[in-house]
N, C-alpha and C positions, 0 to 999 in steps of 0.2 A: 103742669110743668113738663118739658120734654128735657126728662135727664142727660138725653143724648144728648144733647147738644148744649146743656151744661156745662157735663164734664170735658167732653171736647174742647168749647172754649175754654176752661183751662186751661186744658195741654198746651193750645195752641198759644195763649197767653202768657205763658208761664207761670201762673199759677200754681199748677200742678206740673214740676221741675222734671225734666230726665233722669230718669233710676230711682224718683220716689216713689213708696209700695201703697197704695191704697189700700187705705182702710176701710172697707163696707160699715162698719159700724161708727166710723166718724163721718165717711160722705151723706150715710142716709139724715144721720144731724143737721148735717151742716143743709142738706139737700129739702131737709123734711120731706122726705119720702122714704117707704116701705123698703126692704131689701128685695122682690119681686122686680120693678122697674130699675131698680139700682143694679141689679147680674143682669139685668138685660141689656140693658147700656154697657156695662162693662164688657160683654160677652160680644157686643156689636164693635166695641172701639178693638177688642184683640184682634177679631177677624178682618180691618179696617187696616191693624197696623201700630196701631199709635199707642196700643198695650201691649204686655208680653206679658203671657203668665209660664211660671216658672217653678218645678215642681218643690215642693219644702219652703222655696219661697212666698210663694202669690203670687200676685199681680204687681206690676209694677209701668212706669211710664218709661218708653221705651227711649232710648239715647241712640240719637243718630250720629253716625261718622262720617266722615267728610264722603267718601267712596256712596255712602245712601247719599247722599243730597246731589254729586257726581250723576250718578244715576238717576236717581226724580229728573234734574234737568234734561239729561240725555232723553229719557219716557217723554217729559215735555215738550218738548221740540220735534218729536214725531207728533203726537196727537195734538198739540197744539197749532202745529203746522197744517194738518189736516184740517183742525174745524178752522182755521182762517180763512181755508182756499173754501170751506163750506157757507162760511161767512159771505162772502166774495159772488155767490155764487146765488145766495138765498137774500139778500141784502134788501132793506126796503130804505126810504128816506128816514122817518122815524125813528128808527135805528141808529144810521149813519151821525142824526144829528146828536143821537142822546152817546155817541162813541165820541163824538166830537165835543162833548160838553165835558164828558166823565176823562176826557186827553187833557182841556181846559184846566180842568180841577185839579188834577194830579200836578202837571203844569205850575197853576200858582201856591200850594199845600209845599210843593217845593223851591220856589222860589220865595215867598214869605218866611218860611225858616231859616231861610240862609240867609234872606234881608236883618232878621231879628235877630243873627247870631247865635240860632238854636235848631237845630235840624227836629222836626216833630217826625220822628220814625214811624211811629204808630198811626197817624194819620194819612203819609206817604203810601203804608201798607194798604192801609183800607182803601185808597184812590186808584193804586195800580189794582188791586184785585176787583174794583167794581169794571175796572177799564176791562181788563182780562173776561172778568164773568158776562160781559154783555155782547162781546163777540161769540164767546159761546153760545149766549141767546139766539145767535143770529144764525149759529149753523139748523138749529132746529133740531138739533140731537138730542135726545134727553142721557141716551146711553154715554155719547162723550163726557157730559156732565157729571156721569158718576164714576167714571173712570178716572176722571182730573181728579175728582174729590178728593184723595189721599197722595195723589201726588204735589197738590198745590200744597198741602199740611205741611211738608218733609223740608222744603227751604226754608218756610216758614219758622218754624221749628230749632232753625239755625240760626237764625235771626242775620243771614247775610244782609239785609238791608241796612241793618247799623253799622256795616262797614264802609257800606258806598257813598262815598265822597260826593261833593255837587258836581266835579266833571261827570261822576260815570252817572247820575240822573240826569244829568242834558242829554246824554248818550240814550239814554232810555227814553223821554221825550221823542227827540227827533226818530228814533225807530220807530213810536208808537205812530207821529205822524209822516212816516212812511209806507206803516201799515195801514192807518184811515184811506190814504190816497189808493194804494194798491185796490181795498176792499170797493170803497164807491166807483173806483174804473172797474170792477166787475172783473180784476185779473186775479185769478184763481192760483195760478202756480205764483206770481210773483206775492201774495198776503204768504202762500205758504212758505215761501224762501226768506222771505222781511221775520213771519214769524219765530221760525228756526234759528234764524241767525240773531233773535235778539235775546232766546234764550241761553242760546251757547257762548253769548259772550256775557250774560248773568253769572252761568256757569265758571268762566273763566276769570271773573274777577272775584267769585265767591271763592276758589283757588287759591287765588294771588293773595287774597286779603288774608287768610289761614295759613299759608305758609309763613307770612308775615309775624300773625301771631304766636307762631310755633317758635321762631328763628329767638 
């Protein structure tokens, strides 16, 4: 079993909730594993981010504020912008088609929900994030890869996509397939401005949507 990514998926799940203190002696239960791989994971998700430990207290699952998921997007939209124009750059057919399948999917995952009069969030998630992860593929960066890896957590986390309405996922659609077109013409700077700008308007509605909630 890779603990890591156990407890991970938790956090990211909510499972394991913002500013709850992990227990080593309940996860290794629940985990059926030794407390050796259990601080190791633990030890890996604090330097990651996604823990804090805190003295007198312990560990705990770390609560983002709107200013961190601000900033993830901000981070995002540079490096993601970067590996699009890498995408753009390194791009093969095989590629292009399996972006254009996983654009597809995301596509009808949200257009089905709103047909059924029930948005599947979670499934939305996993279709934009395969779309996202296979551009990355395409830069051939392994290093970009591991630098996204906790900044793609941090929205997540916020769970901004429960807020966005069917406009603002057509608005994501047609960016994504403005970015397929960018990446197969082989334009570098234009996948990196498509990319940029479809983060910062993520960013902008994850805003709007939390002021909303605050008012």
């Amino acid at each position: 079993m890779d603990v890591y990514a156990e407890i991970r998926g938790d956090i990211l799940n909510g499972v394991l909730a913002p500013g709850e203190k992990l227990r080593e002696e309940k996860l290794a239960s629940i985990l059926n594993v030794s407390r050796t791989p259990l601080r190791e994971a633990i030890r890996r998700l604090t330097v990651e981010g996604l823990l804090i430990y805190t003295p007198n207290r312990g560990v705990t699952v770390r609560n983002y504020t709107l200013d961190d998921v601000i900033d993830a997007y901000n981070l995002r939209a540079v490096v993601e912008g970067y590996t699009a124009s890498l995408a753009a750059l390194n791009r093969d057919n095989l590629q292009i088609i399996e972006l254009e399948e996983a654009n597809a999917n995301y596509k009808s995952v949200i257009e089905n929900g709103f047909r059924a009069g029930e948005k599947d969030t979670d499934a939305i998630l996993k279709s934009n994030s395969q779309f996202h992860e296979i551009i990355v593929s395409m830069s051939k960066s392994s290093y970009v890869k591991n630098v996204l890896s906790s900044l793609v957590a941090i929205p997540v986390l916020y769970r901004g996509f429960y807020w966005f309405d069917e406009e603002d996922l057509k608005t994501s659609i047609q960016h994504h397939n403005s970015l397929i077109t960018a990446i197969k013409n082989g334009d570098a700077e234009q996948a990196k401005v498509i990319m940029a700008s479809h983060l910062y308007h993520g960013r902008d509605r994850v805003v709007h949507y939390s002021k909303l909630n605050q008012s």
